[in-house]
Structure formats: structure tokens, C-alpha cells
FIVEXTI-57955 format. One record per residue (C-alpha): chain; x, y, z; residue number from 0. Coordinates in pm, whole numbers. Example, Ala and Ser with C-alpha at 12.3 -4.5 7.8 and 13.67 -1.06 7.14 Angstrom:
# residues 2
+-------+--------+--------+--------+------+
! chain !      X !      Y !      Z ! resi !
+-------+--------+--------+--------+------+
!     A !   1230 !   -450 !    780 !    0 !
!     A !   1367 !   -106 !    714 !    1 !
+-------+--------+--------+--------+------+
***
This chain:
# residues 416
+-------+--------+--------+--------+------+
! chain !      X !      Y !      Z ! resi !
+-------+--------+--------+--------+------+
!     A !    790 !   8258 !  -6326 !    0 !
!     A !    964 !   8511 !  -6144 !    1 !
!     A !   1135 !   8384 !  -5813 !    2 !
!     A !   1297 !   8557 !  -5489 !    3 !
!     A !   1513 !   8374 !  -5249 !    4 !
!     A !   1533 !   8491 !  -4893 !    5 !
!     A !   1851 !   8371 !  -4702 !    6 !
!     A !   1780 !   8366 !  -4311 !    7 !
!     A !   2049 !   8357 !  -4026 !    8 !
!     A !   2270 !   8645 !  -3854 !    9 !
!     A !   2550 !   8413 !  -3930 !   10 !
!     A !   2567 !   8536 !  -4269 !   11 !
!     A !   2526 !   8922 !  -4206 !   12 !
!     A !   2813 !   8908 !  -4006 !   13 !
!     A !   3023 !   8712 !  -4248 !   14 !
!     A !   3059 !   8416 !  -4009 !   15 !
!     A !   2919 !   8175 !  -4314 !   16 !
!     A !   2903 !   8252 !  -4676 !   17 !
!     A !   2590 !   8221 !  -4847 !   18 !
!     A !   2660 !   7941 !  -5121 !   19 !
!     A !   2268 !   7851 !  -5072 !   20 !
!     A !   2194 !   8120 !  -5245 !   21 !
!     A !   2423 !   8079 !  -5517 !   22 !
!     A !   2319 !   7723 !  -5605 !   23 !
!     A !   1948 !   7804 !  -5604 !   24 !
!     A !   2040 !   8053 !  -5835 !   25 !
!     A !   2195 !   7854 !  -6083 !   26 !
!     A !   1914 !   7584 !  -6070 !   27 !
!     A !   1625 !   7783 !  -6093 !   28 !
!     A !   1821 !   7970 !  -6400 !   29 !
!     A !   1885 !   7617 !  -6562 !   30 !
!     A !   1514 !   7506 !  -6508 !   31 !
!     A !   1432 !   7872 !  -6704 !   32 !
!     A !   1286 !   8077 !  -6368 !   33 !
!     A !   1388 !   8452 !  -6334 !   34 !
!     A !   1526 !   8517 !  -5976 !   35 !
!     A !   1457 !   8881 !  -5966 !   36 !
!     A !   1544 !   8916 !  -5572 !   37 !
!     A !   1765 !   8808 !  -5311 !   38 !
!     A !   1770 !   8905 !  -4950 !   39 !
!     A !   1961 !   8816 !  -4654 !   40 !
!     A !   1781 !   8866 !  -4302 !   41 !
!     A !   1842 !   8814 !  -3993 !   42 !
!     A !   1657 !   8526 !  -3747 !   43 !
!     A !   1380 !   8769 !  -3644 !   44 !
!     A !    984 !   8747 !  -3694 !   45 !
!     A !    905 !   9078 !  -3807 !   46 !
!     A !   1213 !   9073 !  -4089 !   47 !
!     A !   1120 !   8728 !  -4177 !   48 !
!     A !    712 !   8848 !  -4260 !   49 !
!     A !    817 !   9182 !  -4444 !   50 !
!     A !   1034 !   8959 !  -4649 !   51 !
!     A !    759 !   8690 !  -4748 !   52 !
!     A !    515 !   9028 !  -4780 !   53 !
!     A !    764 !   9215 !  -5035 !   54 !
!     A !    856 !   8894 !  -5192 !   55 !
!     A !    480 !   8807 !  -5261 !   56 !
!     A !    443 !   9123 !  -5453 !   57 !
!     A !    712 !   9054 !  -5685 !   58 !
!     A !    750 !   8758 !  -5746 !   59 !
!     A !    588 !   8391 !  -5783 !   60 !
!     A !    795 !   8188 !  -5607 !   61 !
!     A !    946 !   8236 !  -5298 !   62 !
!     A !   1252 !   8027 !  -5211 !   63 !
!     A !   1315 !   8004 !  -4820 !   64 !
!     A !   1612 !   7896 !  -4654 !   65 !
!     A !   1736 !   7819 !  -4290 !   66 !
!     A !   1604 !   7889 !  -3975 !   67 !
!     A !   1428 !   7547 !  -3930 !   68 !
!     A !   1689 !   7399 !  -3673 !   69 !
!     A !   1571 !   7263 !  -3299 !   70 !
!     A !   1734 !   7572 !  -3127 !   71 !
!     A !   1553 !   7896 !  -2999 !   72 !
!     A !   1672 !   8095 !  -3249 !   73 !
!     A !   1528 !   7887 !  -3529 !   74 !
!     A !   1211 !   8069 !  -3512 !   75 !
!     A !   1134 !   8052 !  -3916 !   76 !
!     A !    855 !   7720 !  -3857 !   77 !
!     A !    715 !   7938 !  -3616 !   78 !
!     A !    715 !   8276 !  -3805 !   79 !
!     A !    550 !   8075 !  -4133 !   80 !
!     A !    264 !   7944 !  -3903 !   81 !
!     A !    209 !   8338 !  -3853 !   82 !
!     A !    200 !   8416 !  -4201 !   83 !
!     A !    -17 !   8128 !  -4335 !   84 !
!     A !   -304 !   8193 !  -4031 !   85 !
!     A !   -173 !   7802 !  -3902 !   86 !
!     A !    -48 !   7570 !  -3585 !   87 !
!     A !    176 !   7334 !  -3578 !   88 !
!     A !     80 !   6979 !  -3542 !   89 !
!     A !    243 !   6675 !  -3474 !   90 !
!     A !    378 !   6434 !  -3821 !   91 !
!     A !    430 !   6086 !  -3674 !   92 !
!     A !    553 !   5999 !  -3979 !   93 !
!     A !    843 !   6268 !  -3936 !   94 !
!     A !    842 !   6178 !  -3595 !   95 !
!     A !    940 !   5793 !  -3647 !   96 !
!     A !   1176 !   5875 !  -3914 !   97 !
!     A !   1354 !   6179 !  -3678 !   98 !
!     A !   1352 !   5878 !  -3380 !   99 !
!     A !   1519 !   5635 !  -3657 !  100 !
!     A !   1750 !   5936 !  -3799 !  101 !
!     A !   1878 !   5935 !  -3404 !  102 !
!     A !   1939 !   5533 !  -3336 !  103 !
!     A !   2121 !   5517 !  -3687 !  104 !
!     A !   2359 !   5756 !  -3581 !  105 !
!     A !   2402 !   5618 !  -3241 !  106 !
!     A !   2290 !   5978 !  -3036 !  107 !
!     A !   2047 !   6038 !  -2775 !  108 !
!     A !   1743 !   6228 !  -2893 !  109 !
!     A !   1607 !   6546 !  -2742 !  110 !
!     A !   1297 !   6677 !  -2680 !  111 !
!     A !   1405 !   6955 !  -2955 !  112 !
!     A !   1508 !   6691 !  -3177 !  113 !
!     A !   1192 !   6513 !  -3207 !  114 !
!     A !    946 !   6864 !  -3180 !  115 !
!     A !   1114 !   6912 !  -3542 !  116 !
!     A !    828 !   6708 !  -3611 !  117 !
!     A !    548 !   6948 !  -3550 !  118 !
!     A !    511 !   7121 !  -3871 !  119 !
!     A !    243 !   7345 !  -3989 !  120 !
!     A !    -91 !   7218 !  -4087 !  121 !
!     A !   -181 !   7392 !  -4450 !  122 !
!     A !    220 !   7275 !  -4575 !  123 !
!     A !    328 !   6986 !  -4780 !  124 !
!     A !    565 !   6801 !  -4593 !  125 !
!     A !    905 !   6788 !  -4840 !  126 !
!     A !   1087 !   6483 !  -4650 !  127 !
!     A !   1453 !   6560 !  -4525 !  128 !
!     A !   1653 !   6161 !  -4482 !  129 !
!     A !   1999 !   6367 !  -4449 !  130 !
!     A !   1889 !   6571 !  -4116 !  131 !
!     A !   1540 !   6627 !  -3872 !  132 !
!     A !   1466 !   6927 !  -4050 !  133 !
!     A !   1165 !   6895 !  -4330 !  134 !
!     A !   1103 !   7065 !  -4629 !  135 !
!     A !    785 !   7275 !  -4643 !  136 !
!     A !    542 !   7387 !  -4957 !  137 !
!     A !    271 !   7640 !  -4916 !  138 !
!     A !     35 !   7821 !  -5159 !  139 !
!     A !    -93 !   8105 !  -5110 !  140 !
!     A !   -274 !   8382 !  -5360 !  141 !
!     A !   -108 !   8217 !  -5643 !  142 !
!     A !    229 !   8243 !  -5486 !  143 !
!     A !    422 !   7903 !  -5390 !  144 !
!     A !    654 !   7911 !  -5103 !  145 !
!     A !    900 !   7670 !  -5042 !  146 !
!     A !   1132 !   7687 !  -4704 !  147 !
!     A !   1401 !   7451 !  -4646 !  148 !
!     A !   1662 !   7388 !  -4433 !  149 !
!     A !   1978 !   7611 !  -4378 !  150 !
!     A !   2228 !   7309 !  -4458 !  151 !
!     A !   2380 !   7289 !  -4760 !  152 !
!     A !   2364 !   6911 !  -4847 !  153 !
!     A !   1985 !   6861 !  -4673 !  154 !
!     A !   1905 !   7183 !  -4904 !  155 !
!     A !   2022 !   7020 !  -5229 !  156 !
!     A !   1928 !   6672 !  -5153 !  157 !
!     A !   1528 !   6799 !  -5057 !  158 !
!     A !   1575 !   7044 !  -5412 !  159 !
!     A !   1679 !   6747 !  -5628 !  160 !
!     A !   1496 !   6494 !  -5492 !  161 !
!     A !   1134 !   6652 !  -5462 !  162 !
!     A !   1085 !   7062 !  -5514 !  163 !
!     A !   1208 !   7017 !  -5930 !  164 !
!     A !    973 !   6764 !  -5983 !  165 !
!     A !    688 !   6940 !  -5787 !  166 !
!     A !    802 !   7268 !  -6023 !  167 !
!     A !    845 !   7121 !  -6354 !  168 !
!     A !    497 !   7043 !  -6332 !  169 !
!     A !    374 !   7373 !  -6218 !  170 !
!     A !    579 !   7556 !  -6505 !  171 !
!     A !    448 !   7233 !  -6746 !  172 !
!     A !    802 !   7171 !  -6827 !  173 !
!     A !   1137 !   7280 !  -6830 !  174 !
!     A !   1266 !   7543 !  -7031 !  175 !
!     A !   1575 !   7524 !  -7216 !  176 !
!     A !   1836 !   7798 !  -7072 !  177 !
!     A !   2160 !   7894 !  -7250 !  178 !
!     A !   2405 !   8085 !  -7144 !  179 !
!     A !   2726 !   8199 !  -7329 !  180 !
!     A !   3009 !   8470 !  -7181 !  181 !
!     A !   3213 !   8656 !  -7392 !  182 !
!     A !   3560 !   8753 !  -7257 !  183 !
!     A !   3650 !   9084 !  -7348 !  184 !
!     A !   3960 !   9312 !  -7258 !  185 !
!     A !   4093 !   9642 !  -7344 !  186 !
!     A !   3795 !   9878 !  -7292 !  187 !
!     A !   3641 !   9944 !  -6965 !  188 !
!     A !   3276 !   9862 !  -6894 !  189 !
!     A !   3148 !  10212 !  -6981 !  190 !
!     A !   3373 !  10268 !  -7295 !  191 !
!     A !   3231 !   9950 !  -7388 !  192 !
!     A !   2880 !   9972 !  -7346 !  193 !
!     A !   2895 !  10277 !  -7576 !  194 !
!     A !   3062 !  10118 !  -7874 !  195 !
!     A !   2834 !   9840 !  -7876 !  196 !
!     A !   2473 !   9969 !  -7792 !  197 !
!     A !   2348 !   9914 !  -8161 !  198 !
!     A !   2463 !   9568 !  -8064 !  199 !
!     A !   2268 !   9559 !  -7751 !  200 !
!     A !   1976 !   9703 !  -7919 !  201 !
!     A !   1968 !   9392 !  -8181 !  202 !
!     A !   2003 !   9158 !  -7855 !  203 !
!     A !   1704 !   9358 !  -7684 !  204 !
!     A !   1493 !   9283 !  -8048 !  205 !
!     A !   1602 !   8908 !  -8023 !  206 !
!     A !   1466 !   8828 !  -7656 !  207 !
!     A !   1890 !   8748 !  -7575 !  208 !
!     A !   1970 !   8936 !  -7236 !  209 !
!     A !   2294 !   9113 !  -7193 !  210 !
!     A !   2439 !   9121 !  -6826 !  211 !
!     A !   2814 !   9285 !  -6805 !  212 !
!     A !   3027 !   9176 !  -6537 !  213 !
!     A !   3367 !   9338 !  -6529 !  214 !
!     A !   3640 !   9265 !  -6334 !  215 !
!     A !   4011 !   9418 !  -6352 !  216 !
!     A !   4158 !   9415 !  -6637 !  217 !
!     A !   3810 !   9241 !  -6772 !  218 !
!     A !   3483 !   9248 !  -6919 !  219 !
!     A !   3257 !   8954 !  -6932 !  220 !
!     A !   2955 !   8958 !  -7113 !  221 !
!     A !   2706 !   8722 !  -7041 !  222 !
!     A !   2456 !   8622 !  -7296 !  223 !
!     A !   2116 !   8466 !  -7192 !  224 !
!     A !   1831 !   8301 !  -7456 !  225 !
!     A !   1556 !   8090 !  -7308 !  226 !
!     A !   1309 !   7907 !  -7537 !  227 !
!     A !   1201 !   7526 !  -7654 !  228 !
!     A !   1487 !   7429 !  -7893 !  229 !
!     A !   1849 !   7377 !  -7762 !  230 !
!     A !   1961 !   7404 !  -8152 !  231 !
!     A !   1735 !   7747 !  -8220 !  232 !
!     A !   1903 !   7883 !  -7904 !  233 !
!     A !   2241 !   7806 !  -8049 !  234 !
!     A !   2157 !   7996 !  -8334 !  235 !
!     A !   2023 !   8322 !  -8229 !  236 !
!     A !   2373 !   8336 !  -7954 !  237 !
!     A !   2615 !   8243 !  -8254 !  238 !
!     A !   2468 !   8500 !  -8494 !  239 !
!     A !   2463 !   8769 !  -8222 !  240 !
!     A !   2848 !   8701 !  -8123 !  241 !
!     A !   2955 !   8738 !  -8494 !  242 !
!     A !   2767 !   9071 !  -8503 !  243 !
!     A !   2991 !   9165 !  -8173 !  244 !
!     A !   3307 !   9042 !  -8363 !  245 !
!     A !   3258 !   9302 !  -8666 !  246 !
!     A !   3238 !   9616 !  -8355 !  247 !
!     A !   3528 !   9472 !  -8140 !  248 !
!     A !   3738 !   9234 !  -8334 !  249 !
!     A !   4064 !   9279 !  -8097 !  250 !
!     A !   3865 !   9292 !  -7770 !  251 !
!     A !   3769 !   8923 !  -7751 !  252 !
!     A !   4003 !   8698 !  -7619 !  253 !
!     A !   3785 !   8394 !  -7522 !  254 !
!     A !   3452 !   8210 !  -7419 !  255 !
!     A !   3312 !   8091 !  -7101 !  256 !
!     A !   3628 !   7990 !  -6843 !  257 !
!     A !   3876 !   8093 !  -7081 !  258 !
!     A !   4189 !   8281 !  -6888 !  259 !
!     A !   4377 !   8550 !  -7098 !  260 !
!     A !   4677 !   8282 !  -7014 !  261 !
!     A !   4534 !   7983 !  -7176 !  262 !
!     A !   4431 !   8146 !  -7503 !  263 !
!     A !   4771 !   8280 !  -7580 !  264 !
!     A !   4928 !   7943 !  -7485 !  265 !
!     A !   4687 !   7795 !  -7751 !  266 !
!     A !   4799 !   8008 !  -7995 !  267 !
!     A !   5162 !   7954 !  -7928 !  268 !
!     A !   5151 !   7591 !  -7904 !  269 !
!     A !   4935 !   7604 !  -8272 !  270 !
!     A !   5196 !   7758 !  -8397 !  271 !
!     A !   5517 !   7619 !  -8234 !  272 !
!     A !   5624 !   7902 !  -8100 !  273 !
!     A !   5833 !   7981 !  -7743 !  274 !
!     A !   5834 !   8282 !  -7530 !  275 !
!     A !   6033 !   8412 !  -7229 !  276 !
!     A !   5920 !   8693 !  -7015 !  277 !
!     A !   6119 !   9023 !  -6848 !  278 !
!     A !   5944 !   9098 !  -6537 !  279 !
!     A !   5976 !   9371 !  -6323 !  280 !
!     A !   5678 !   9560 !  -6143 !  281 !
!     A !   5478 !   9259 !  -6160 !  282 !
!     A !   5782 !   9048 !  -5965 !  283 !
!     A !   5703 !   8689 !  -6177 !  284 !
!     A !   5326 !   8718 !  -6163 !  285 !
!     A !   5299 !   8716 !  -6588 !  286 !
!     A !   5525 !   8321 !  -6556 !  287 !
!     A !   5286 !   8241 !  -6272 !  288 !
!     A !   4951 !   8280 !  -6498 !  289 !
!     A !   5141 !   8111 !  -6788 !  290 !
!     A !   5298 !   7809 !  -6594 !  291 !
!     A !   4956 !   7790 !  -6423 !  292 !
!     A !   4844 !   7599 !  -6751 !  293 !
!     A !   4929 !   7208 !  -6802 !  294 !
!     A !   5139 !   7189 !  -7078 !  295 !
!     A !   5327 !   7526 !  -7112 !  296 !
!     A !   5685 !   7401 !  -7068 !  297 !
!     A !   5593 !   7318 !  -7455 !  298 !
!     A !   5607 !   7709 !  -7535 !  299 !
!     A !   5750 !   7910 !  -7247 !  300 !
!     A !   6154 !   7851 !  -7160 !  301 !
!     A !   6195 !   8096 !  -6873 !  302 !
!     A !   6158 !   8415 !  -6716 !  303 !
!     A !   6422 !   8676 !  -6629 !  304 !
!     A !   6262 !   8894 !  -6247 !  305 !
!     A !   6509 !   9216 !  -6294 !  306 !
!     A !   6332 !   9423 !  -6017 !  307 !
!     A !   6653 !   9628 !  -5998 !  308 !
!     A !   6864 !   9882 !  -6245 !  309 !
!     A !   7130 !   9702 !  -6245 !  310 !
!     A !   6965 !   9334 !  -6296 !  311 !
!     A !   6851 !   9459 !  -6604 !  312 !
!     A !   7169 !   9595 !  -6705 !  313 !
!     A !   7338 !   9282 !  -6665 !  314 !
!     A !   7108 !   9031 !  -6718 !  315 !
!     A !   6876 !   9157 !  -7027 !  316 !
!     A !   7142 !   9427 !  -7181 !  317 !
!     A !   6948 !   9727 !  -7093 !  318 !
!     A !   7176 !  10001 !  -7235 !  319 !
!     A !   7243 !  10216 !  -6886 !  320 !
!     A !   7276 !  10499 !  -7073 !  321 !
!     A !   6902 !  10473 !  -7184 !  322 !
!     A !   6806 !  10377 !  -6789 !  323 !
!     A !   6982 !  10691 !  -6664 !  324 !
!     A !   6816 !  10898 !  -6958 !  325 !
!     A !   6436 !  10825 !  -6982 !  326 !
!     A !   6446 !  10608 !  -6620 !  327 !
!     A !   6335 !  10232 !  -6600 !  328 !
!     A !   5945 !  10311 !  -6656 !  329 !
!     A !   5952 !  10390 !  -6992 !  330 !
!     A !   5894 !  10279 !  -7345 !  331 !
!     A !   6276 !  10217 !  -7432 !  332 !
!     A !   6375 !  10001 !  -7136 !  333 !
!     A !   6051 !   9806 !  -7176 !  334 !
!     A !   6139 !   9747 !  -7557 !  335 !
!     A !   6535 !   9686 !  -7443 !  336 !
!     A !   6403 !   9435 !  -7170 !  337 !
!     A !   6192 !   9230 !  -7408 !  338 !
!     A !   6433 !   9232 !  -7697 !  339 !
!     A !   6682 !   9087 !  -7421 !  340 !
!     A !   6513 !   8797 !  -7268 !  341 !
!     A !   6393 !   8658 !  -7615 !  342 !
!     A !   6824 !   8677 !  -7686 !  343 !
!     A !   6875 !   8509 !  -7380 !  344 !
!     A !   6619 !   8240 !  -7350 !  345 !
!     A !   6626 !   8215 !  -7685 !  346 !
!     A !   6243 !   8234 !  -7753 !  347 !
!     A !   6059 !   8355 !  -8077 !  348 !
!     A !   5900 !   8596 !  -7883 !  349 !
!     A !   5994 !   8760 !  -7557 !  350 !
!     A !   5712 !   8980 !  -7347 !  351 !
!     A !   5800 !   9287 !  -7055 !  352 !
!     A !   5670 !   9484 !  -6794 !  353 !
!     A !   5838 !   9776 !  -6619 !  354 !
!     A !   5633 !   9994 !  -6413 !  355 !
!     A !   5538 !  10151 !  -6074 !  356 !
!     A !   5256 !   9986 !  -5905 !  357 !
!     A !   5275 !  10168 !  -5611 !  358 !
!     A !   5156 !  10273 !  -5310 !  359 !
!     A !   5468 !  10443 !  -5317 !  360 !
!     A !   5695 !  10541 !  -5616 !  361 !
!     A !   5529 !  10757 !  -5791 !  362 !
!     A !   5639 !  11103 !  -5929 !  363 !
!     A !   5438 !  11409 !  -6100 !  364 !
!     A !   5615 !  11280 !  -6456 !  365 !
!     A !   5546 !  10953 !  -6359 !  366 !
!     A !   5302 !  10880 !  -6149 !  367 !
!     A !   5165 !  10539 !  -5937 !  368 !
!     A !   5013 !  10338 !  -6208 !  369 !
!     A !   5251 !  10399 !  -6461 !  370 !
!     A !   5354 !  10098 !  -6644 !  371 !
!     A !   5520 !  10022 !  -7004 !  372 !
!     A !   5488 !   9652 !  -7144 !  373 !
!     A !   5653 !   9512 !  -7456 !  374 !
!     A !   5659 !   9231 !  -7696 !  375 !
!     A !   5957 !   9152 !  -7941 !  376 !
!     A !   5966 !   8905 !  -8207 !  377 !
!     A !   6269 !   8867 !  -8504 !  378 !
!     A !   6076 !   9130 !  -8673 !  379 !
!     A !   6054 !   9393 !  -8438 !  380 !
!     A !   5902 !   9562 !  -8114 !  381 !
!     A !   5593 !   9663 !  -7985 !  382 !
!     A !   5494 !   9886 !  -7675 !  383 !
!     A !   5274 !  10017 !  -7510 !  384 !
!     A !   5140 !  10274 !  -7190 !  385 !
!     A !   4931 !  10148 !  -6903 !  386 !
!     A !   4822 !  10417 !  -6705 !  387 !
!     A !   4678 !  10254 !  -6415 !  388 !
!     A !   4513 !  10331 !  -6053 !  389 !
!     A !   4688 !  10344 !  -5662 !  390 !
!     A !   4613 !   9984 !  -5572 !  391 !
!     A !   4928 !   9788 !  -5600 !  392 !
!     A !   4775 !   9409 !  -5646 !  393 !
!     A !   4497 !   9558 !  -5901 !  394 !
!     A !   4810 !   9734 !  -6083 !  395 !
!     A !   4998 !   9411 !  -6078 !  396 !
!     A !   4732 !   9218 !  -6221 !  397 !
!     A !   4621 !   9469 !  -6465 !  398 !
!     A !   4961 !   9462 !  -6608 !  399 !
!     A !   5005 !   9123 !  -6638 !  400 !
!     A !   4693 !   9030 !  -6792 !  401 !
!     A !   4738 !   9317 !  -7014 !  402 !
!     A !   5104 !   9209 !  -7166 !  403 !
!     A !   4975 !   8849 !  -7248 !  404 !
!     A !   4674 !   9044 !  -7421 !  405 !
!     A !   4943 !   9274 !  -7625 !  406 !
!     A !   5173 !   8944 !  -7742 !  407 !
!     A !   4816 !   8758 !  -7824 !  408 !
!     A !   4718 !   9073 !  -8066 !  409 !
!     A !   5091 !   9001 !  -8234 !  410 !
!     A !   4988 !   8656 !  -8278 !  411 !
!     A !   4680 !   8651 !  -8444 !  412 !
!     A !   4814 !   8937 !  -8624 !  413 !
!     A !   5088 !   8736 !  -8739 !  414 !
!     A !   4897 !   8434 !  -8835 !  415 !
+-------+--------+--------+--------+------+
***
């Protein structure tokens, strides 16, 4: 069953409300095993509100409505429907007694508007609303069921939950079982990626498992999608498919579902027993933020040196001048020197650096905004590497960050 949900109400064209309707019907339709295929926002006007339910008809066979239904002029979606369906409204005295006992409970007067919320077209089912005056409504129509409901978050959900799934589930004769899995990739960009793994999508295409790539900086998550009878048969086809992934980009994945780059390299350091310390200086304490962010880290991570300056990390990390004046503070041998340091000073097994430019301002032909060297030292040595990043400062920051907890993870696993 493939399913379109049209969001009325100016309010969220302009921004003035953010559509988490939307959002939630998404996820429960996916999780009852329904394709949403569309999504529109439009504003609280007849003519955009029939084109919708007219384009959406052709698509799709359901049709998820919501808001518009309030007592105020410019809820004119009741009104609109009637239109569409060839109906009238007609009085519900059931609705109306439960609207008039809606308005005693709460101790208000009631309004004229208030109680017309109880005229309602003829050819709908009535869904009943007890958290608000606003009822559900089903219609069918040339094999396409349309459901509008109230713009209100918790009367939406409570009408969903407690009668359109039921009233579903038996027009789809059951529910589907929907799994999802996202991989958490980094170190390739989304196009780079796609290209080293299309056998892999090809094999996912002959398996009925959709692919949907959702990057993000610094990121790439890929979200896997089977939808059959048997939880356990699901389970099967994803795990086989993800080992397949593994043997094309081994280093790449870093984690599974909510996983943060941060919380799979404190796993592997508190495994281990092993400390770190961090050198910061373009990303100004952002890389012990995301590490500290996670319960538990004081376990594996002693400190964190900020030397934004030349001369802090001349005197606090041992950065040889002589190498700062030479090759400047964005490059590979004051990155190594700063990492080297902290792990002496904080006396960690491994300490982790950033020095870069990340700009708007900074930047030089040489060495240009975006430039940034990280580092990771350990008793056995150094590793570094180039970052050669965009203009926009917090992306750069970020980037960097993510990407130096990514370079001491690869030491770890490589290690152990």
C-alpha cells in the first residue's frame, strides 16, 4: 500500500511550527510495512487542498490528512473534503454531547464554533477525538482511503493509535514485519561511496533490501530496509548483506544504528584499558566535548591540553619552535609534536591532535581555509594525516573532530 501524507496550515510554510506530524506518521506507517511515497505541505486554501487529494489519489492508496479541522475561519479542510466527496455536513449528536461534555469538564464556556465541530460530512466514518472537539474522519473513494485528522499532535496520535491501525491492519490483512538497520560509515563521501559499493547495491536490489544513503558531515549513513513475514528471515537476509559490505569497506564502518564516532572509540578503549588525552587547537575543545559527552569516559580519557596559540604549544606540549617557525603550526610535524606531547603530559597510552585553519579567515594560497593536520601517538609511534576541508568554519570544526577520533579508532582495532 503506497501512502501520501498531506500536511495543511501556513503555519508551517512559514516556519512558525515544525511539522513533527509528519514525521511520526512516517515512522508508523513504515513500522506497520506501508510505503509513504509523498509528502506535501500546503497552505489552508481550497483549491491547494483538492489538487493535493487529486495528485495524491493518483499515486497512492492512502491518503493521510492532517490539520485544518479547528472551529476558526481558516480551518476550512471539513469544508473543502465535503467538496471533494460530492457531500454536506450534518449534525453528529453524538459528537455534539461529547464536545458539550469535553467543555463542562474543563470548566469553559462553549461557543457556537465549538459545538458546529460537530457537523461532519455525511459519506465519513466518524474517528472519535476524547482529547479535543475535533473528529477523525475516514472516506473511500475509487479504492483510495482517506483519513484526515486533526492538526494537534497528541489528538493526532491518540485518534492513530486508538482507531485508524486497527481499521488498517485489517484492510492490509495484517501487519507486516519492517526492519530497519543503519550502517555508520566515515571516510568516503556519498558519491565516492556509492561507486565502490554498487556490486553491493546490486546484490541488495536482487534481495528485495532497499538502500537509502543519508550523509551528513563528516558521515554516511546507510539505511537498510527488508519487509516480509518472519522477524528471524529478515534478520538474516540484513546480516548476510552487511558482511558482504564489510569485505568492500572494512575501515569505513564505525558503528550501527545511534552509534556516535565518540562512543565506539570509548568502547574500544575501555575493552582494552587504555587512556587518552587530546591536543586541541582549531577545533578549541570540541574533540573532549564529544568524548566527555559519554557516561563513563573519565575511565579512559585524563585531560585535554586547548593550545590555540604558538606559544601554548611551545610551552605546554614541547612543540620544538624551531619546527613551528619552519613548516608553520598547520602541518604534519607540529600535529605529530602536539600529540606525542599531551600523551607525555597526561600521561595517556595514546594521545590524539588537531591543528588546522577552519576559517572564514586564515587561509593562505600554501595553505588554504580547510586545511587541517590531525595525529595520533602511541609508545610505538605516530600517525598523521591531511584534511583538506571546505570554507564553513563549524562544518570544518566538526569534520575534524569526528575525523581524529576516526584516525585513533583505525589504530585501535589495528592494534588489537
Amino acid at each position: 500500500m503506497n501512502c501520501t501524507v498531506i500536511s495543511i496550515g501556513d503555519e508551517l510554510l512559514i516556519g512558525q511550527t515544525i511539522n513533527t506530524n509528519a514525521s511520526w506518521i512516517g515512522e508508523q506507517l513504515n513500522n506497520l510495512g506501508l510505503s509513504i511515497t509523498n509528502g506535501v505541505v500546503i497552505s489552508d486554501d481550497k483549491k491547494e487542498i483538492i489538487n493535493a487529494l487529486y495528485n495524491a489519489s493518483l499515486r497512492s492508496d492512502l491518503v493521510l490528512i492532517t490539520g485544518g479541522l479547528g472551529p476558526t475561519k481558516d480551518d476550512i479542510t471539513k469544508h473543502t473534503l465535503c467538496e471533494y466527496f460530492n457531500t454536506t455536513l450534518e449534525l453528529n449528536k453524538e459528537v455534539e454531547r461529547k464536545i458539550v461534555e469535553y467543555f463542562k469538564r474543563v470548566n469553559r464556556p462553549i461557543l457556537k464554533s465549538n459545538k458546529d465541530q460537530a457537523l461532519l460530512p455525511k459519506k465519513c466514518t466518524i474517528l472519535p477525538n476524547p482529547r479535543g472537539t475535533a473528529s477523525g474522519m475516514w472516506f473511500e473513494k475509487e479504492d483510495v482511503i482517506y483519513i484526515s485528522l486533526p492538526g494537534v499532535p497528541y489528538e493526532m496520535k491518540g485518534i492513530m493509535q486508538e482507531h485508524v491501525f486497527s481499521k488498517l491492519l485489517s484492510k492490509i490483512g495484517g501487519k507486516k514485519v519492517v526492519l530497519n538497520k543503519t550502517i555508520r560509515t566515515h571516510g568516503m563521501g556519498e558519491s565516492f561511496l556509492a561507486e565502490i559499493i554498487k556490486s553491493w547495491e546490486e546484490y541488495l536490489d536482487d534481495n528485495n533490501i532497499k538502500l537509502a544513503y543519508l550523509p551528513s558531515p563528516g558521515i554516511v549513513k546507510l539505511r537498510l530496509t527488508a519487509i516480509g513475514v518472519e522477524n528471524k528471515v529478515l534478520e538474516n537476509k540484513i546480516h548476510t548483506a552487511i558482511e558482504k559490505l564489510k569485505d568492500l569497506i572494512p575501515n569505513e564502518i564505525y558503528g550501527y544504528g545511534n552509534a556516535s564516532m565518540e562512543s565506539e572509540v570509548g568502547k574500544l578503549l575501555m575493552a582494552n584499558k587504555l587512556t587518552v588525552s587530546t591536543a586541541e587547537s582549531c577545533t578549541g575543545g570540541t574533540v573532549s566535548k564529544m568524548i566527555t559527552n559519554i557516561s563513563g569516559s573519565s575511565s579512559y580519557f585524563n585531560g585535554s591540553i586547548i593550545s590555540y596559540s604558538n606559544q601554548s604549544k611551545i610551552d605546554l606540549l614541547g612543540v620544538d619552535e624551531e619546527i613551528i617557525n619552519k613548516n608553520g603550526a598547520v602541518s604534519k610535524q607540529v600535529a605529530e609534536q602536539m600529540a606525542i606531547g599531551v600523551r607525555i603530559k597526561l600521561s595517556t597510552d595514546y594521545g590524539i591532535s588537531t591543528t588546522g585553519i577552519a576559517g572564514p579567515n586564515g587561509g593562505t594560497l600554501e595553505k588554504p581555509v580547510g586545511t587541517v593536520w590531525i595525529a595520533v601517538a602511541n609508545s610505538g609511534g605516530v600517525v598523521s594525516k591531511k584534511l583538506k576541508l571546505g570554507y564553513n568554519r563549524e562544518r570544518n570544526i566538526h569534520v575534524s573532530s569526528i575525523s581524529v577520533l576516526n584516525l585513533l579508532r583505525l589504530e585501535l582495532i589495528k592494534t588489537f
